[in-house]
C-alpha positions as CSV (number, residue, x, y, z in Angstrom):
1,X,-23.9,39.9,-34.9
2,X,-21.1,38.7,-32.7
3,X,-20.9,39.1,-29.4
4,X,-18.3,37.2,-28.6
5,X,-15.0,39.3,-27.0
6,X,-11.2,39.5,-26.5
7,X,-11.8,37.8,-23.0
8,X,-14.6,35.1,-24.3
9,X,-11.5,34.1,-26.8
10,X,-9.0,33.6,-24.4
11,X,-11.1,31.7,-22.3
12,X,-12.0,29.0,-24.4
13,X,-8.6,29.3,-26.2
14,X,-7.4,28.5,-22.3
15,X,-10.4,25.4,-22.5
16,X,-8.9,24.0,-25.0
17,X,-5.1,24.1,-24.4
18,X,-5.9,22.9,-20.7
19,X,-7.8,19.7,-22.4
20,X,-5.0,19.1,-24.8
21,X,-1.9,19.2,-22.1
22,X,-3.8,17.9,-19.9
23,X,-1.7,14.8,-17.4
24,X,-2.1,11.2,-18.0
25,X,-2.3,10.9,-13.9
26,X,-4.3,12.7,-11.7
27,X,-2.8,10.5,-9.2
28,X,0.4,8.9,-7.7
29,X,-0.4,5.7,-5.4
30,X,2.9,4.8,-3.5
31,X,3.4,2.1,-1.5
32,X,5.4,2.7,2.1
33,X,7.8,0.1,2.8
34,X,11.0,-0.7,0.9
35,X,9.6,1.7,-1.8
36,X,10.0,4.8,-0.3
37,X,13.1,3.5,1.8
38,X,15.8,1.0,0.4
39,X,15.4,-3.0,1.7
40,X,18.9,-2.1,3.0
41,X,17.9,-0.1,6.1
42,X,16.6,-3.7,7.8
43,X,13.4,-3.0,8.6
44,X,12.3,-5.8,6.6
45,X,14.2,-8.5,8.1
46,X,13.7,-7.2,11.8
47,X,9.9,-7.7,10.5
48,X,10.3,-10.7,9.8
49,X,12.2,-11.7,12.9
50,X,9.4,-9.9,15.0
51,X,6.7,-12.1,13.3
52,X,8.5,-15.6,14.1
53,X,8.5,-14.5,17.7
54,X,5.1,-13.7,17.9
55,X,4.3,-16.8,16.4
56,X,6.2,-19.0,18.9
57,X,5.6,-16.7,21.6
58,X,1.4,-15.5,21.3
59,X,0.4,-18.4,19.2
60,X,2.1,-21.6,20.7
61,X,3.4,-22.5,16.6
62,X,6.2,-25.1,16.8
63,X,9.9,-23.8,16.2
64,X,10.9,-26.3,14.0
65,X,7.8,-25.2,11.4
66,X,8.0,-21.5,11.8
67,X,10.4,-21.0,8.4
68,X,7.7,-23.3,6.2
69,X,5.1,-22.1,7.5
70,X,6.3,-18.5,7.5
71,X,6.4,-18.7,4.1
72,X,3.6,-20.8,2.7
73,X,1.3,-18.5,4.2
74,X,3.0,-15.2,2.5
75,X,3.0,-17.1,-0.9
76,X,-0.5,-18.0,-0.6
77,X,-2.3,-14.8,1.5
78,X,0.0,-11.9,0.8
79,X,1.1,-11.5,4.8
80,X,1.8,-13.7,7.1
81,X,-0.5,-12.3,9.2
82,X,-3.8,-12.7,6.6
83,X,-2.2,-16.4,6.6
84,X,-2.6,-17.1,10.1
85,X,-6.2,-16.0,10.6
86,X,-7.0,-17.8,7.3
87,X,-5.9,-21.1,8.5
88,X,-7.7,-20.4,12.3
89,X,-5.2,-18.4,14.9
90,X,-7.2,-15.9,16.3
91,X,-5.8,-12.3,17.8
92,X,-5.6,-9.2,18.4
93,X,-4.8,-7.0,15.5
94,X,-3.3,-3.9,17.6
95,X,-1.2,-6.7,19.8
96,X,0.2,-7.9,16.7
97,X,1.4,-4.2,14.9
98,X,2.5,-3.9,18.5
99,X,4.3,-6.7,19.0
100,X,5.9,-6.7,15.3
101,X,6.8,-3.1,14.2
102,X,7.0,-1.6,18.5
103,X,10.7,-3.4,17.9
104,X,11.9,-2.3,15.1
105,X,14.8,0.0,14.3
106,X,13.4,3.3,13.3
107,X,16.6,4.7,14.4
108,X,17.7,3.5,10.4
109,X,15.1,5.7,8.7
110,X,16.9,9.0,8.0
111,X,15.5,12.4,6.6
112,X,15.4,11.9,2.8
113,X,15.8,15.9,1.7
114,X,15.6,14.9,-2.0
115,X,13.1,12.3,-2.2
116,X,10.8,15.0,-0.2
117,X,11.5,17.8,-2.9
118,X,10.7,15.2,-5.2
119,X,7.4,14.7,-4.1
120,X,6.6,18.2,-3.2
121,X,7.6,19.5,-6.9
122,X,5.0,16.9,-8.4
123,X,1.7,18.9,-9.2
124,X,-0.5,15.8,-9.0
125,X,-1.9,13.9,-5.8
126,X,0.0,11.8,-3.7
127,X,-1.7,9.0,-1.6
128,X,0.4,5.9,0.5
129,X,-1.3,2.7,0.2
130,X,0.6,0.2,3.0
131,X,-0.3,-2.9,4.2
132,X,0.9,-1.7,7.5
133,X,-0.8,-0.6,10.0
134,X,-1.1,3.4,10.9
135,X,1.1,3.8,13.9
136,X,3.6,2.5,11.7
137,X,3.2,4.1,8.5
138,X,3.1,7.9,10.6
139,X,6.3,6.5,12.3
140,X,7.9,6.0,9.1
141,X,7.0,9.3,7.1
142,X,7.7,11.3,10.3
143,X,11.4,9.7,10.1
144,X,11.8,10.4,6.9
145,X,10.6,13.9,6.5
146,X,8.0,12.9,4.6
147,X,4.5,13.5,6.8
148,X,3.3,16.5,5.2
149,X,4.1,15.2,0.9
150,X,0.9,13.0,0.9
151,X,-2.6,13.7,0.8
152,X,-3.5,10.1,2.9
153,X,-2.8,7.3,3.6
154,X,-4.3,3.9,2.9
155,X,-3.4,1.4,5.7
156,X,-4.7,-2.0,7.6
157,X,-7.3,-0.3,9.5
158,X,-8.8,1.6,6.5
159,X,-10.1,-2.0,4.8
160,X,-9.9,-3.9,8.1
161,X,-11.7,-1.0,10.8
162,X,-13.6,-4.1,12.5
163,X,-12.1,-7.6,13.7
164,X,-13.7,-10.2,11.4
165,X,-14.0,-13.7,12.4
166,X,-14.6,-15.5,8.8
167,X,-13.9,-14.2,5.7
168,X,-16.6,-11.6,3.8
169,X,-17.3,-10.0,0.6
170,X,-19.7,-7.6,1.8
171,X,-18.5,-4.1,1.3
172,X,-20.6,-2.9,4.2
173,X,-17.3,-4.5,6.6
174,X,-15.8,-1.3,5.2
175,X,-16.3,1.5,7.3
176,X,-14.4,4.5,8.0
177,X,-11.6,4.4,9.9
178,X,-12.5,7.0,12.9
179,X,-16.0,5.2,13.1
180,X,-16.3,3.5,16.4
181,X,-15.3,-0.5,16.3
182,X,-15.9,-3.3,18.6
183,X,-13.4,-4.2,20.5
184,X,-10.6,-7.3,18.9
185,X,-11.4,-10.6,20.3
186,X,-9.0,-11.5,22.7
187,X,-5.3,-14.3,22.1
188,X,-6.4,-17.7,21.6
189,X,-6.6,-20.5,18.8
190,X,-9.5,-22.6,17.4
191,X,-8.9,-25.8,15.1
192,X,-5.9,-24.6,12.8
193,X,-5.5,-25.8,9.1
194,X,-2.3,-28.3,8.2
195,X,-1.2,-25.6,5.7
196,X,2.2,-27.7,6.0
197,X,-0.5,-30.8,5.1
198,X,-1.8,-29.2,2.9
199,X,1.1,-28.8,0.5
200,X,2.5,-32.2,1.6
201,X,-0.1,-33.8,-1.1
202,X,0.8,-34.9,-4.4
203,X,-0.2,-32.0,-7.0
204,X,-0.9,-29.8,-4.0
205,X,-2.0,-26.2,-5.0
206,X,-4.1,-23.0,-3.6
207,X,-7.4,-24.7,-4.3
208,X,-9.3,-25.7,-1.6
209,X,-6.9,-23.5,0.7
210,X,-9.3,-21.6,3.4
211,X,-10.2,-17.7,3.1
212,X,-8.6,-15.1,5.1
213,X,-11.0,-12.2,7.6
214,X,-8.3,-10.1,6.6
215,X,-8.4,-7.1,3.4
216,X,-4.8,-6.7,2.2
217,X,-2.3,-6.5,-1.0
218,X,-2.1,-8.8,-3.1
219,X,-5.9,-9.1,-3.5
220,X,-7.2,-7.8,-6.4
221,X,-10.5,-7.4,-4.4
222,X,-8.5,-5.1,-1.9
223,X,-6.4,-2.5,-4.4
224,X,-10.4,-2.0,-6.3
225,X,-11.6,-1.2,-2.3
226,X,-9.1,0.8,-1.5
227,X,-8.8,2.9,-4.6
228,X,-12.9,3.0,-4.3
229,X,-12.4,4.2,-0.5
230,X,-10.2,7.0,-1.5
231,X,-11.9,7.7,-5.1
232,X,-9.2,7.3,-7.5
233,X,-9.5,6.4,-11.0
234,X,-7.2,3.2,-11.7
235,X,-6.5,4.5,-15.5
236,X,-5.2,7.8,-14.3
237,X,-3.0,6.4,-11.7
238,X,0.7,5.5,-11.3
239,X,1.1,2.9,-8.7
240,X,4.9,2.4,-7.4
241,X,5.4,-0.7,-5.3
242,X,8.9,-2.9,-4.7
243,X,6.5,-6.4,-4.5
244,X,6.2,-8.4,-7.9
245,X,3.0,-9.9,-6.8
246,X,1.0,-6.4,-5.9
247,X,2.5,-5.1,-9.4
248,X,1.0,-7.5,-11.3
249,X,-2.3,-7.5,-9.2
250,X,-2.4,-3.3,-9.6
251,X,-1.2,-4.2,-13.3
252,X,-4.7,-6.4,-14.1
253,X,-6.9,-3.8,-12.2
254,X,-6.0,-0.8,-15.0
255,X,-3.0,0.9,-12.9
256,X,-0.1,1.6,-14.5
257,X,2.7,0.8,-12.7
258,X,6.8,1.5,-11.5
259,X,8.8,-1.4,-9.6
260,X,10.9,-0.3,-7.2
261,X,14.1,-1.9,-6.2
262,X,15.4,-3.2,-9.7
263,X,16.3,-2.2,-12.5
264,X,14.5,-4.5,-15.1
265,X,10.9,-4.5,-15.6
266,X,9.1,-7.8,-14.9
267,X,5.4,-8.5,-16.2
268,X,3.3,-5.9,-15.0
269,X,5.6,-3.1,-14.2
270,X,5.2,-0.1,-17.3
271,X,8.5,1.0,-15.3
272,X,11.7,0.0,-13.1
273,X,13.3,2.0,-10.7
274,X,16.6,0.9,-9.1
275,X,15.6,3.7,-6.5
276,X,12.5,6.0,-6.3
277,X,15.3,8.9,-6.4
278,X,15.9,8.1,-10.1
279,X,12.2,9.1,-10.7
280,X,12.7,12.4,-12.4
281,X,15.1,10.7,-14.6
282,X,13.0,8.0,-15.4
283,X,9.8,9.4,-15.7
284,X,10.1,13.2,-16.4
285,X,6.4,13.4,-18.0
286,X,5.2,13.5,-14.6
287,X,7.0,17.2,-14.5
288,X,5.5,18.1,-17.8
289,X,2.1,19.0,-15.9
290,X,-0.5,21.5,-17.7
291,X,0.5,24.9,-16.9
292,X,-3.1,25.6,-15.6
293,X,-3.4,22.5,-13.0
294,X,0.5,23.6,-12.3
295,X,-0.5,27.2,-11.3
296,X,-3.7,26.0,-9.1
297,X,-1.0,23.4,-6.8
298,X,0.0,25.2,-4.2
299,X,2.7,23.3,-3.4
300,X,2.0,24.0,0.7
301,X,2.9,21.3,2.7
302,X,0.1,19.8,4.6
303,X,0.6,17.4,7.0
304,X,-0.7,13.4,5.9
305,X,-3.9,11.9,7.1
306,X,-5.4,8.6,7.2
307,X,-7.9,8.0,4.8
308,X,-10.9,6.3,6.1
């Protein structure tokens, strides 16, 4: 005899439509900077500007070598900074955010009304994942209006919370980021690698280059941490970033991925967004959410915070 009832077949009629409509993401990884504000506002180039100072002013680096070497060391570490502790300038990590984003002009950064309903009409979770440090990254969401459309945020001291002097691949340097840290070792300079000599050679490449302390974008080694840290699942994830290089490096981890900045997809990117405002147009799937996960998001704003 059956026993089963008009509820019983609802319920698992509701079981089984929830697993067929259910998302492809259960998560939406964005990058902060020049991805979730155009290039155009100039806080990129006032970065840049802030990082040649403190590399003539803090760390003694001749003039005439600060263009070369400014860029060898983001082609071959990901940030400038990485570079410099790679190659033996020592520092400390707070007196450089300081010193390179205290200056800039915030004052560009407007309230972004449409990219904020944009974010808050998505059912699905939000995280920032920034190379940036966390003063910064606040700064910037508070400017925007955007503080309270992510769950966390991913920054410099969530896979760097303790000042490294050589480079590691134990996992235990990972810690959360409210744990207590020793303190940075103070301004100074040991022997420092001819990068510049480096390259000079015939057939020079990145083999043989030395490693850098420092966890950041482009590493493959970094996106798996971080993702690990904040326990998302790289196949059900969307990653949108405006850098070639951390496309592709997201790309070959199992992320699917959306440049942002142009208009043409490069290798890597599944999609490219001349702005992140033409995201509905572009990818409206991400609307198409299961009725059941749509009526269980709240939709309440909450306000961001860090992930350790």
């Amino acid at each position: 005899m059956c026993c089963c009832t008009v509820h019983d077949t609802k319920m698992e009629f509701k079981a089984r439509f929830a697993k067929v409509q259910r998302t492809k993401y259960d998560c939406l990884l964005f990058d902060l900077d020049d991805t979730l504000y155009p290039l155009s506002s100039g806080l990129a180039s006032s970065v840049l500007k802030n990082i040649q100072d403190y590399m003539i002013e803090k760390l003694g680096v001749d003039e005439s070598k600060i263009d070369e070497l400014g860029n060898l060391l983001y082609k071959n570490y990901g940030t400038t900074m990485a570079g410099l502790r790679a190659i033996g300038y020592d520092f400390d990590y707070d007196e450089y955010h300081k010193f390179v984003h205290g200056r800039l002009p915030y004052e560009n950064l407007k309230p972004d009304p449409v990219l904020r309903s944009l974010l808050l009409s998505l059912p699905i979770r939000k995280v920032i994942f920034t190379n940036g440090d966390e003063v910064h990254a606040i700064k910037v969401l508070r400017r925007l209006g955007l503080e309270d459309c992510f769950e966390g945020i991913i920054c410099f001291e969530t896979l760097n919370p303790i000042h490294k002097n050589i480079a590691s691949d134990d996992e235990d340097d990972i810690a959360f980021l409210g744990q207590k840290r020793p303190s940075n070792a103070s301004s100074g300079r040991c022997e420092i690698y001819d990068i510049i000599g480096h390259f000079g050679q015939p057939n020079a490449g990145p083999a043989g280059l030395p490693k850098t302390p420092i966890v950041c974008k482009p590493s493959e080694s970094a996106i798996e941490i971080a993702l690990e840290i904040a326990k998302i699942d790289p196949h059900r994830t969307l990653f949108f970033e405006d850098s070639v290089r951390n496309i592709q490096s997201g790309k070959r981890i199992g992320l699917d991925t959306v440049l942002i900045g142009k208009s043409q997809r490069v290798k890597g990117a599944d999609y490219a967004l001349e702005s992140i405002h033409n995201l509905r147009e572009a990818i409206p799937e991400l609307w198409e959410a299961d009725k059941l996960t749509e009526s269980n998001y709240s939709g309440v704003a909450v306000e961001t915070s860090v992930i350790a």
